[in-house]
Each structure stands twice: as C-alpha cells, then as structure tokens.
MARRODO-44157 format. One line per 4 residues: number of its first residue (from 1); their letters; for each residue x, y, z of N, C-alpha, C, O. Coordinates in Angstrom, 1 decimal. Atoms other than C-alpha are relative to their C-alpha. Layout:
BEGIN
NUM = A = X/Y/Z/X/Y/Z/X/Y/Z/X/Y/Z | ... $
//
This chain:
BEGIN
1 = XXXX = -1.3/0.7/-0.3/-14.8/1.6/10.1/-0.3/-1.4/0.5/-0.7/-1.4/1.7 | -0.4/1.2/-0.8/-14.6/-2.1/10.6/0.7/-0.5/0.9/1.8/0.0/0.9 | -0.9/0.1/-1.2/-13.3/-3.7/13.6/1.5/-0.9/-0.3/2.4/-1.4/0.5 | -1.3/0.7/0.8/-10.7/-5.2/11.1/1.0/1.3/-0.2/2.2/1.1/-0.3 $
5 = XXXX = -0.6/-1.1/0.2/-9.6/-1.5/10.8/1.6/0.3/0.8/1.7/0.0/2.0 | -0.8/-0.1/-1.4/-6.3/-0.6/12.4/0.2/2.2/-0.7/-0.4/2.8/-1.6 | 0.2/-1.4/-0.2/-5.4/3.3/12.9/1.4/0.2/-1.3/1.6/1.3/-1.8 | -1.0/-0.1/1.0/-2.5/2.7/10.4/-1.0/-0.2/-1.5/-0.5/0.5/-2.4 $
9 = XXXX = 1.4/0.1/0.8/-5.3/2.2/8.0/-0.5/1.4/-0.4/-0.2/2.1/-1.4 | 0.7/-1.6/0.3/-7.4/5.5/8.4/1.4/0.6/-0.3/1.1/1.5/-1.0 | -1.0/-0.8/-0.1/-3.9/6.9/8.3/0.4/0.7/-1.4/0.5/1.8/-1.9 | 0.0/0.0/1.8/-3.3/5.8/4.8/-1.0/0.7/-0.6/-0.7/1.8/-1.2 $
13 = XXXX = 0.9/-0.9/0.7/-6.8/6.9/3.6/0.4/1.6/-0.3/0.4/2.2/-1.4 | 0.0/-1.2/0.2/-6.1/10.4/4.8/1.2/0.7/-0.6/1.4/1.9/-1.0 | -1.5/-0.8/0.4/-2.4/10.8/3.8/-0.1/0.6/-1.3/1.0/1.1/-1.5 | -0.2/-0.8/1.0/-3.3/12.3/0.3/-0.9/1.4/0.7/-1.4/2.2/0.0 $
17 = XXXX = 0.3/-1.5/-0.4/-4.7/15.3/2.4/0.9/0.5/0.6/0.4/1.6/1.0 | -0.8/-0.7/-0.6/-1.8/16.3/4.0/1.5/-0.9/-0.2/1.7/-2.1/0.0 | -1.3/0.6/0.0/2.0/15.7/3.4/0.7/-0.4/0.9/1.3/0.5/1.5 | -0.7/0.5/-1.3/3.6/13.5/6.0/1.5/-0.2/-0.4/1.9/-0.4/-1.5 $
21 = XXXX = -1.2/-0.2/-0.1/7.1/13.5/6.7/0.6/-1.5/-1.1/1.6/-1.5/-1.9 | 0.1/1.3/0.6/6.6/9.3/5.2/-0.2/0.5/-1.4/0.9/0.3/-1.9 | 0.8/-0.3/1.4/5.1/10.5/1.9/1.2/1.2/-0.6/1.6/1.2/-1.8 | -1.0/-1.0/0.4/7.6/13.5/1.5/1.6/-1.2/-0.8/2.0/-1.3/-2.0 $
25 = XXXX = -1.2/1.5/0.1/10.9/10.2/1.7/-0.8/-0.2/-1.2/-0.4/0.3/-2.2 | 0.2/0.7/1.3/8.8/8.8/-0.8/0.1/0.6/-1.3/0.7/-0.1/-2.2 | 0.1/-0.6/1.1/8.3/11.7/-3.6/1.9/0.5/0.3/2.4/1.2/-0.6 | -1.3/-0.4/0.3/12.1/12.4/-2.8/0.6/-0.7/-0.7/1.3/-0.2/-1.6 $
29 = XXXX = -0.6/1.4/0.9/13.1/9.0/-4.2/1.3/-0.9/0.9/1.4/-0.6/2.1 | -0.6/0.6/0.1/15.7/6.8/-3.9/1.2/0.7/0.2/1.9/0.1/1.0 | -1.1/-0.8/0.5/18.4/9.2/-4.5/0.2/1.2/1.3/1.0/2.1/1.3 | 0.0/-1.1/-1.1/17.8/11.3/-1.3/0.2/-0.8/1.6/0.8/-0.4/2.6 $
33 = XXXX = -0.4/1.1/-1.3/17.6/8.2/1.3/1.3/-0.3/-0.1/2.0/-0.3/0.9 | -2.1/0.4/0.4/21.4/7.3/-0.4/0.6/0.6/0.7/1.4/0.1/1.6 | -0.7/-1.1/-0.4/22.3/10.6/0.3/0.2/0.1/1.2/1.1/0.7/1.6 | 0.4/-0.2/-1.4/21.3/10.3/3.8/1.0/-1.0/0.9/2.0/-0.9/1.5 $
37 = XXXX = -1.2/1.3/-0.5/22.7/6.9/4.9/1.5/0.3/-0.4/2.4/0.0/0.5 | -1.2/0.3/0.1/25.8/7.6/2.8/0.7/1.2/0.9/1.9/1.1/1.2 | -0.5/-0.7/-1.0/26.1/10.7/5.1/0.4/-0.6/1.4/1.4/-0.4/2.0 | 0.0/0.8/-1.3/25.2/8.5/8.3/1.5/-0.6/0.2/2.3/-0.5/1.2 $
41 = XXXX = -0.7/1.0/0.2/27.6/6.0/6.9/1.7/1.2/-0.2/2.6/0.8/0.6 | -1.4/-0.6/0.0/30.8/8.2/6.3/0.3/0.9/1.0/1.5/1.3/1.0 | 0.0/-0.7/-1.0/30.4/10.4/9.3/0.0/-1.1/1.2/-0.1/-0.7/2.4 | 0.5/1.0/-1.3/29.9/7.2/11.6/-1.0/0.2/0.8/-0.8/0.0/1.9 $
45 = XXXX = 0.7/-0.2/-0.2/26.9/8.2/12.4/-0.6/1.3/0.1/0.1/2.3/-0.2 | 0.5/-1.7/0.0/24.5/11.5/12.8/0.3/1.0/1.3/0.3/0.5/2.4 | 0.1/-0.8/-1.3/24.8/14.0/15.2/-1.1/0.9/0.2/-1.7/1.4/-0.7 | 0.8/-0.7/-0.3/22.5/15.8/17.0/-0.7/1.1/-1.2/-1.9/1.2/-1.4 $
49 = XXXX = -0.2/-1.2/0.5/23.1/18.9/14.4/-0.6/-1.0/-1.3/-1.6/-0.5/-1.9 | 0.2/0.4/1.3/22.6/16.7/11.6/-1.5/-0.6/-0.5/-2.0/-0.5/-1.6 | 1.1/0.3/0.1/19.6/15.3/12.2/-1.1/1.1/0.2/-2.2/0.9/-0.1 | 0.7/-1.3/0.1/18.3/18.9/12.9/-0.1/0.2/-1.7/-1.1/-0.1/-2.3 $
53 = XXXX = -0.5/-0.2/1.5/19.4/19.6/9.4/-1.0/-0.7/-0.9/-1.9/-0.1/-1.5 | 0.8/1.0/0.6/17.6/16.5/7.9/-1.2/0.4/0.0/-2.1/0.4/-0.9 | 2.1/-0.2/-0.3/14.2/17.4/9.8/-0.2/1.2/-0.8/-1.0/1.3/-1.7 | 0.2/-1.6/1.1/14.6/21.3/8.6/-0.1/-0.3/-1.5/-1.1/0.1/-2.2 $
57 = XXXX = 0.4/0.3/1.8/15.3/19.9/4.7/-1.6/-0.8/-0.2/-2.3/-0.3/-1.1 | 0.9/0.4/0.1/12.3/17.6/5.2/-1.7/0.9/-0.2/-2.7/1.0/-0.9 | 1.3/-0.9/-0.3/10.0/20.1/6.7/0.3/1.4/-0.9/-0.2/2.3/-0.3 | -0.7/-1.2/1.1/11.5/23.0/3.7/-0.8/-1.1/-1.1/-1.6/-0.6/-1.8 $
61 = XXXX = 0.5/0.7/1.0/10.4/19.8/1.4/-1.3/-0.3/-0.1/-1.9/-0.4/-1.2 | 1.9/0.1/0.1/7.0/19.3/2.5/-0.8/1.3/-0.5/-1.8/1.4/-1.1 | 0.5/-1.3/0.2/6.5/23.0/2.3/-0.4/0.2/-1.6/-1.4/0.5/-2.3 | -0.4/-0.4/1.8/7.7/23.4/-1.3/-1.0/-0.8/-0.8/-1.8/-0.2/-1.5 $
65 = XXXX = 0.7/0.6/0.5/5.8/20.6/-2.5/-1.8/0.2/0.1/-2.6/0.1/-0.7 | 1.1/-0.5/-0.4/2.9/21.5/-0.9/-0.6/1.2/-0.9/-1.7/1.2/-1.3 | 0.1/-1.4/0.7/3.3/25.2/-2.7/0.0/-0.3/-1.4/-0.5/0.3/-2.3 | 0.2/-0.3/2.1/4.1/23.7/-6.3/-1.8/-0.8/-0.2/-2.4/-0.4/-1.2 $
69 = XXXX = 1.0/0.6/-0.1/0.8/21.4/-5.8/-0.7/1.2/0.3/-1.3/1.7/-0.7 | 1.3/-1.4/0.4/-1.3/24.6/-5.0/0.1/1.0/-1.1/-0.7/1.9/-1.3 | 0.1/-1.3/1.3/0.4/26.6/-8.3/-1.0/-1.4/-1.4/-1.6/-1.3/-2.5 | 0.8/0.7/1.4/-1.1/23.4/-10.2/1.5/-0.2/-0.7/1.5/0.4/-1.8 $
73 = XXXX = -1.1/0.3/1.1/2.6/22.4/-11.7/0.4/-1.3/0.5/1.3/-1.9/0.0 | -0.5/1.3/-0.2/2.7/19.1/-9.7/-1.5/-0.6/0.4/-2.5/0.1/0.5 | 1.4/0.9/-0.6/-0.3/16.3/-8.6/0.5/-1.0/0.7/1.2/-1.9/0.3 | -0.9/1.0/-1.0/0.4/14.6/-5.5/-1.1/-1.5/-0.1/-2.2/-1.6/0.4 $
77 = XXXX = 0.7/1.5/-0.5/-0.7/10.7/-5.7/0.3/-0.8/0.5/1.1/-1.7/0.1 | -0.9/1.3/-1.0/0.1/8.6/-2.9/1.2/0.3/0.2/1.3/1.3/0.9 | -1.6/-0.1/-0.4/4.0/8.4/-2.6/0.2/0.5/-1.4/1.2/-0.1/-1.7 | -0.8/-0.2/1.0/4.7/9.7/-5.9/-0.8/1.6/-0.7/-2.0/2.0/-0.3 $
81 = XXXX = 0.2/-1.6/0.2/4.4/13.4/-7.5/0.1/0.0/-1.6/1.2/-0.4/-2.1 | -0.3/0.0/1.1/3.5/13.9/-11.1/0.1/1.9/-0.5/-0.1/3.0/0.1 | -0.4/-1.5/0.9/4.2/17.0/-13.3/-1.2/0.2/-0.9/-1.6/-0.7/-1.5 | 1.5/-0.5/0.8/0.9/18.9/-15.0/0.8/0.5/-1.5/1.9/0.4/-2.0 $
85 = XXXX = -0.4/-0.4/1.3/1.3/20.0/-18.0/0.2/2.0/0.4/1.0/2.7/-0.2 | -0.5/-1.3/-0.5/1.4/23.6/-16.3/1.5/-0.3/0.4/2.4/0.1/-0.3 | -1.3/0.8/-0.2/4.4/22.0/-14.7/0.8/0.1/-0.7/1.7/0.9/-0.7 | -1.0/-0.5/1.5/6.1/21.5/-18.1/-0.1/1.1/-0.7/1.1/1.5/-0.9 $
89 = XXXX = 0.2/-1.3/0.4/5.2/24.5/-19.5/1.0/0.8/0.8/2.2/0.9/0.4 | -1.4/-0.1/-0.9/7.2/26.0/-16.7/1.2/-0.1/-0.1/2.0/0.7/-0.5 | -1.4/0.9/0.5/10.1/23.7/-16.7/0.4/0.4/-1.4/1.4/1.1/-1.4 | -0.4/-0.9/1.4/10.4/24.9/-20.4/0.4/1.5/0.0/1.2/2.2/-0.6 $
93 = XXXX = -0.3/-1.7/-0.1/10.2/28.4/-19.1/1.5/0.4/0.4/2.4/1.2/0.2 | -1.5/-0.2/-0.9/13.0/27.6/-16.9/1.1/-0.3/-0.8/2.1/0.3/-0.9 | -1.2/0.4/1.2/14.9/25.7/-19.5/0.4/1.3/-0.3/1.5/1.7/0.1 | -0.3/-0.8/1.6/14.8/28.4/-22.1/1.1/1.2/0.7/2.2/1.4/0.3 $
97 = XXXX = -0.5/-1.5/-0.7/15.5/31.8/-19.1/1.3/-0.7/0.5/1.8/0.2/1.1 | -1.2/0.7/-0.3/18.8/29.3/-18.3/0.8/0.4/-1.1/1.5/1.4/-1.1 | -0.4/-0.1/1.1/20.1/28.9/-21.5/-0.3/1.7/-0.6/0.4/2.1/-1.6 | -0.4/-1.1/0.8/19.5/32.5/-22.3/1.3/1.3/0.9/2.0/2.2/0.5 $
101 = XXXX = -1.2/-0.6/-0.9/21.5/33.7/-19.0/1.6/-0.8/-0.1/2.5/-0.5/0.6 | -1.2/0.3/0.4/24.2/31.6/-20.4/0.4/0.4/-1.5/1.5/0.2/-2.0 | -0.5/-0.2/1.5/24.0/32.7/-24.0/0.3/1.7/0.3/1.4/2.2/0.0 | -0.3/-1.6/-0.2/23.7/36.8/-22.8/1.4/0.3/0.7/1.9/-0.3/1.7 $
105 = XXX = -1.5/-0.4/-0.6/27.0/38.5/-22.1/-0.5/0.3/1.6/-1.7/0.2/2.1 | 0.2/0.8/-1.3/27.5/38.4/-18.6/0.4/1.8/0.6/1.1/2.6/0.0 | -0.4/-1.7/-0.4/27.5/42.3/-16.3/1.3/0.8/-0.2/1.3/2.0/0.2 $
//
C-alpha cells in the first residue's frame, strides 16, 4: 500500500468479496433509489419504522444476491450483477412453469 493509499481505496479493492449495503443500491438500479425518495418525498419524510423497513429490504437483498451468486445464476462485478447462462436457463424455467400455471385449469 502506498502512502497515496486512502482506506476508501482498499475498501474498493475488497468490495467484490463481500456485498456492501453501497454495492447492493447499485445492483438494485435506478428504479429502487426512485422508489425510495419517492416514498421519502410523499410521506414528508421517513420514519423511524420506515427506515427499519429499508435496512431489512437491503439486508433480505444482500442475502438473496449473495445466494443466487453461490447457485451460479448471477456474477457479481463491481456495482452491477450479470445473469450466467445457468441464470437464463432458469429464468426460461420460470418463464415456461408461469405460463403453464396460467394455461392449466385452476383447483
């Protein structure tokens, strides 16, 4: 480590070994920060309760991701999460068992 190093530095290095709460916001997107503010923002702000809520979905998010990354159906790089081809395979599985509990008569 050089004395140019700062601890936000090693930080980065190690963040593809472990899912940080930062890195989770990121593979969420765009579309989940909205969700958040536009909650903030129409509620006039968070409450206590809400911000519980948030940390619980975060920390339920890290988990999950965590779990499809050890079946091999996702590859975490940096801030962004790709799909394996196990992944798709999958997702097709899921497709298909959808579409056939909507085509089969119903109990």
């Amino acid at each position: 480590m050089n004395m140019g190093d700062t601890v936000n530095d090693v930080q980065k290095v190690d963040s593809h070994k472990h899912i940080g709460e930062d890195d989770v916001i990121g593979l969420l997107g765009d579309g989940v920060t909205a969700a958040i503010l536009h909650h903030v923002v129409e509620t006039n702000g968070c409450t206590k309760e809400d911000i519980t809520e948030i940390k619980a979905v975060v920390k339920e998010t890290q988990s999950l991701l965590r779990e499809l990354e050890n079946c091999g159906l996702i590859k975490i790089k940096g801030d962004t999460a790709e799909v394996t081809e196990k992944g798709r395979k999958f997702l097709e599985h899921l497709k298909e068992m959808s579409l056939a509990r909507k085509v089969l008569p119903g109990d």
